[in-house]
N, C-alpha and C positions, 0 to 999 in steps of 0.2 A: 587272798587277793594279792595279787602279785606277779612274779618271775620268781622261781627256784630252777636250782639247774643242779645232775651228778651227773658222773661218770659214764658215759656207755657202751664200752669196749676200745678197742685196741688193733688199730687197720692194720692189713701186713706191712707198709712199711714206718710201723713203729709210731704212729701217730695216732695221739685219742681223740676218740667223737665221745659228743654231750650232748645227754638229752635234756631241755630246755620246757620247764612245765609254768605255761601260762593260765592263771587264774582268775575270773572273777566273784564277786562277793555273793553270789547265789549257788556258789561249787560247780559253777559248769570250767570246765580247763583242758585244754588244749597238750598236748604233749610234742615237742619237732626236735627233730636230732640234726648237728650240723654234717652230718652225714645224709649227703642226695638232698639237702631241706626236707627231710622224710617227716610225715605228720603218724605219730607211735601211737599214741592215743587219743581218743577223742571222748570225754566223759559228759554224757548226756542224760537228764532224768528222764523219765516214763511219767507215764498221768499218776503213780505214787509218790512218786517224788524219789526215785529208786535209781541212782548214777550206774551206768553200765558202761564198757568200751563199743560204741558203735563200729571201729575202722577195724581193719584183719593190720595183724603187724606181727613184729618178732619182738627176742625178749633182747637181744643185743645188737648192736654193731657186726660183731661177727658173722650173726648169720643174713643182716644185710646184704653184707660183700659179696656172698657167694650165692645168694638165695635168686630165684628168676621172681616175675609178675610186678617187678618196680609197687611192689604195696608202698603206699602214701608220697612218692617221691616225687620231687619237683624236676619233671621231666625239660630236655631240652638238649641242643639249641634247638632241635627240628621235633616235635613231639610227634606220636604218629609214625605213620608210614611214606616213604618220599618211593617211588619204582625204579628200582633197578640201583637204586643208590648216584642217581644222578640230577640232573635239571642247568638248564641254562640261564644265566643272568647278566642281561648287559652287554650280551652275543659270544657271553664266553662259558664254555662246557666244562661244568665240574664236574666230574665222575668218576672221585675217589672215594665218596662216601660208603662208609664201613656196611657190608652186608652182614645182617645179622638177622633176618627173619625171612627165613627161603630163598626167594633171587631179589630182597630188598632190603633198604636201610627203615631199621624203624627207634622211635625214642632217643634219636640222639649220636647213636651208634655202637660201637662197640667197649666205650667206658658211657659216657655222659656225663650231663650234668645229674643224674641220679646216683651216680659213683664218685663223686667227689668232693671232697670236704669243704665246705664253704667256709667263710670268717665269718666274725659277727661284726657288722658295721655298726650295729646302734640298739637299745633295748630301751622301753619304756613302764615305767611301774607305774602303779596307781590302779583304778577302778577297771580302767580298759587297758590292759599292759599290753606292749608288742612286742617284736623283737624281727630285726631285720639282718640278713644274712645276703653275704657278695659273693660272687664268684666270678673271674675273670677266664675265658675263653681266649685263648692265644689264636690269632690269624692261623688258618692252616689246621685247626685241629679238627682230628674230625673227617677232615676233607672239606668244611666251609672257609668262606673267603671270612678276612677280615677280623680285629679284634675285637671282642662282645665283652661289654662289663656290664652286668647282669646284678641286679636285688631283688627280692623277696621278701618282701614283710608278713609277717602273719600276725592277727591285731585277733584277739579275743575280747568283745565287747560286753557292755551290760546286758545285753536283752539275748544272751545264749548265742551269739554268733560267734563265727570263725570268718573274719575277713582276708583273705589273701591278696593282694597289689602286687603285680610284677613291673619291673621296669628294667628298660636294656636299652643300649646305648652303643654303638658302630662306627668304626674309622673309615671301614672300606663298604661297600652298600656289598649286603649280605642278605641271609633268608631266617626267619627269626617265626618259632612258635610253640612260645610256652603253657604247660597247663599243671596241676595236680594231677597225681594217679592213686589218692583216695579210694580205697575200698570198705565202702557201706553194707553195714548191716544193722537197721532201725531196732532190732529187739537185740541186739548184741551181737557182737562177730562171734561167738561161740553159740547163739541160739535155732540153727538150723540154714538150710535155703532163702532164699526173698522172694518165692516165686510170689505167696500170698500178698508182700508189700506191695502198697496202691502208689503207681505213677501219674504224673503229668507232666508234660513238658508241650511247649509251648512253640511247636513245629510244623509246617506244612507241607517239608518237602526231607527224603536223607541221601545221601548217596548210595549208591548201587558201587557194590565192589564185585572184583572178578574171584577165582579163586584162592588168589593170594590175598583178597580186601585192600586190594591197591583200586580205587575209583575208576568206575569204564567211563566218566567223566557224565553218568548220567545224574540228572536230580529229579527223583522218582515221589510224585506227590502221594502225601501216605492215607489219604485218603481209600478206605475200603482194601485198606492191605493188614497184615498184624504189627506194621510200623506207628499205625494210630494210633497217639497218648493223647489227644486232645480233650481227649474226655477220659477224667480219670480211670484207669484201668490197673489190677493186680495183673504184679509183671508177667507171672506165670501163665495169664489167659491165652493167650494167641504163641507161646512160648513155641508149643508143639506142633504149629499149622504146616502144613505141604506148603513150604513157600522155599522158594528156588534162593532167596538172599538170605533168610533165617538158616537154613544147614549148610549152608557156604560156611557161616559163619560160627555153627556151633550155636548158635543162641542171636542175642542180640551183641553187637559189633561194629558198632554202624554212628557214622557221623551224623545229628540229626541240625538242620538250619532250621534257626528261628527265623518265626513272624519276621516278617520287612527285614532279614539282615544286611541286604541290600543300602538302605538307608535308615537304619533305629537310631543313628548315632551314639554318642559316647555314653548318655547318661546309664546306670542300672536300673534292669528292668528283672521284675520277676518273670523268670523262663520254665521254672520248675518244680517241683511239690513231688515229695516222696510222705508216706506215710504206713506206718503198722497198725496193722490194727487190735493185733496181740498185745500191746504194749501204749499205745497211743501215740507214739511218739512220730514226732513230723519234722519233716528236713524240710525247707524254703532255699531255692536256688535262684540268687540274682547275679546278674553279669550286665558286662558290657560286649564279651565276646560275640561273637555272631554266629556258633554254632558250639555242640557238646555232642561228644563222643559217649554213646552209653555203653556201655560193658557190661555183661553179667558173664565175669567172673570163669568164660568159660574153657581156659584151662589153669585155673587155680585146682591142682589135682598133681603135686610132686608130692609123693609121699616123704622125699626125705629134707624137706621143710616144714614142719609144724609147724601154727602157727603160736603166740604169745599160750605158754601156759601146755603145752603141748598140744593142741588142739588140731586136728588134722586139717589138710589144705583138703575144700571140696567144692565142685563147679558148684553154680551159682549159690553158694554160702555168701556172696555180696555183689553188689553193683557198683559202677565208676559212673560217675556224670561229669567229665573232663572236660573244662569250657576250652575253645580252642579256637582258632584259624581250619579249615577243608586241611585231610591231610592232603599230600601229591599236588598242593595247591603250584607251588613254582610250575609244574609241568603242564597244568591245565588254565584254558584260557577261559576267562567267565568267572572260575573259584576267587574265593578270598584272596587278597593281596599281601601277601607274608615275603613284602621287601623292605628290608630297613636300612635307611641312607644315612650319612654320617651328618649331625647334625637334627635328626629327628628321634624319638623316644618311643618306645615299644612302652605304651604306657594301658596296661587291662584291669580290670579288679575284680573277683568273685568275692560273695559271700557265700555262706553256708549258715543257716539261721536256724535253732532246733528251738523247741517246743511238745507241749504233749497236750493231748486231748484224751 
C-alpha cells in the first residue's frame, strides 16, 4: 500500500524517467512513468484472485522514445486527429500544426505531450495513493496558440480503480483535448486477441470518418449498424461485417458520443463495461467526457517493438477506450467545444474501475 518509484531508463538527452508504482491494500497497483504520464502496468485480479498486467507496454524508457502506438500515454495538447493540421480560432488561421499522420495532425504532433518528461507536482500515500504530474506547453509549440500548464493526477483507489483527473489552464484562448491511450487487454496483454471480450458502452450516435478517419462531420446513429454496443456484445462479433466505416478503418476506430452529451453535465457517469469471460475479469468505464474513441489496436503490428517481456505487437491483442472531446472538433460546427480561454479550467476525470466475476 503506498507509492514506490526506480529507475526507468535514460532519454537521449541525458535525462532519467521513473517509473512510479501506486498501490492499494488488496494488491491492485497502478505502474506510470514520468515519461508521456505513460500508464506501464496495470495489475489486476481474475475471479482467482490471480494479478496479471491488463495494459500492452515496454520494459524501458528507451523503447518508449522511439516506439510508435503512444501505448498508455497521456496524449495531448490536441488528442486525436485535427485535418490537414489546421483550424481557425478567434478569426485567426493556425496552420502550422505538425503533420504526422498522412495529410494530418494527430496526438499532439510531432513530439507531444506523450514525449515528454513531465515533473512531479505532488504524491500522496496512504490507502488511496496518488501522484500528480505537470507539464508546461510553451505558446507556439506545436503550432497552438498560447501557453498550457497542464496536470494529471492518477489516484489508485480502494475498490481496484484507477482514477485519472486532468486539468489545464491557458494565457491566450487556445484548443485543448486531452485523453489516456491505455491499451486493454482483460485476460492479460500477453493472452491473445479481445475479439471474445464483451463490450458496452453507452452510445447512440459515432462519427463517420473519410479515409484518412478525419470526420465527414456526420453523426451516424448506430443503431442496426456493427457500431451498436448498447447491448452487450464481444467485440469480435460484427468485427468482420461489409461495412463501408469498419474497413476505412481497419477494425474499430471511431469516436463513439454518449447518451445526452449534449447536456449530461459534469458529474461521472458510467458510459462503459468491458468484460472477459475467460478470466472474469471486468473493466467499469466512468467519465465526465462526452465521448470515447474505441480502438482495437489495429495497427499495433511493428515487428521491431515487442512488447514488455518480448511479447510481439499484434492487431487487436487490446482495445483503447480514450474518453475525449470529437476529434477535428475546432473545424467542425455542432462537435464538441475544445476552446479554452484564459481564466477558465480544462477540468475532466475518468475512472477505470476493475473487478472479476
Amino acid at each position: 500500500m503506498g507509492i514506490t518509484k526506480r529507475p526507468f531508463g535514460t532519454l537521449p538527452d541525458g535525462q532519467e524517467a521513473t517509473l512510479y508504482t501506486l498501490r492499494n491494500a488488496g494488491g491492485f497497483s497502478v505502474s506510470v512513468s514520468d515519461f508521456g504520464g505513460t500508464i506501464v502496468h496495470i495489475l489486476a485480479p481474475d475471479r482467482k484472485g490471480q494479478f496479471q498486467n491488463v495494459v500492452c507496454g515496454y520494459d524501458s524508457v528507451e523503447e518508449y522514445v522511439v516506439a510508435d502506438g503512444y501505448l498508455g500515454a497521456t496524449v495531448g495538447r490536441f488528442c486525436n486527429r485535427i485535418a490537414r493540421g489546421r483550424f481557425t480560432l478567434e478569426g485567426k488561421v493556425y496552420d502550422d500544426l505538425y503533420i504526422n499522420d498522412g495529410p494530418n495532425h494527430l496526438h499532439g504532433g510531432k513530439v507531444g505531450f506523450s514525449h515528454r518528461l513531465w515533473s512531479v507536482a505532488g504524491t500522496e500515500e496512504g490507502e488511496e495513493p496518488s501522484l500528480t504530474l505537470r507539464l508546461v506547453s510553451p505558446d507556439g509549440e506545436e503550432g497552438y496558440p498560447g501557453r498550457l500548464d497542464v496536470s494529471v493526477t492518477f489516484t489508485v483507489r480502494a475498490d481496484h480503480a484507477l482514477a485519472i483527473h486532468y486539468e489545464a489552464r491557458t494565457d491566450q484562448t487556445t484548443v485543448v483535448n486531452l485523453t489516456n491511450h491505455a491499451y486493454f487487454n482483460l485476460g492479460g496483454y500477453a493472452s491473445g486477441d479481445v475479439l471474445d471480450q464483451v463490450l458496452w458502452l453507452d452510445a447512440q450516435s459515432y462519427l463517420r470518418g473519410d479515409e484518412n478517419l478525419i470526420p465527414t462531420g456526420e453523426m451516424i446513429p448506430v443503431d442496426g449498424t456493427p457500431f451498436d454496443f448498447r447491448t452487450p456484445k464481444a467485440i469480435g462479433r460484427d468485427f468482420f461485417a461489409d461495412d463501408a466505416d469498419l474497413k476505412k478503418a481497419g477494425g474499430y476506430d471511431h469516436c463513439f458520443n454518449f447518451t445526452d452529451w449534449q447536456s449530461a453535465g459534469r458529474e461521472l457517469r458510467l458510459r462503459g463495461t468491458a468484460f472477459d469471460p475467460a478470466t472474469g475479469r471486468k473493466l467499469e468505464l466512468f467519465t465526465n467526457s462526452p465521448c470515447v474513441q474505441l480502438y482495437t489496436a489495429n495497427f499495433l503490428k511493428n515487428p521491431a517493438f515487442p512488447l514488455s517481456g518480448g511479447y510481439p505487437q499484434m492487431t487487436q491483442h487490446a482495445f483503447c477506450l480514450e474518453t475525449q472531446k470529437m476529434p477535428d472538433s475546432p473545424n467542425h460546427e455542432g462537435f464538441t467545444d475544445t476552446t479554452l480561454c484564459p481564466g477558465e479550467v480544462f477540468d475532466y476525470t475518468t475512472v477505470y474501475r476493475f473487478s472479476a466475476e
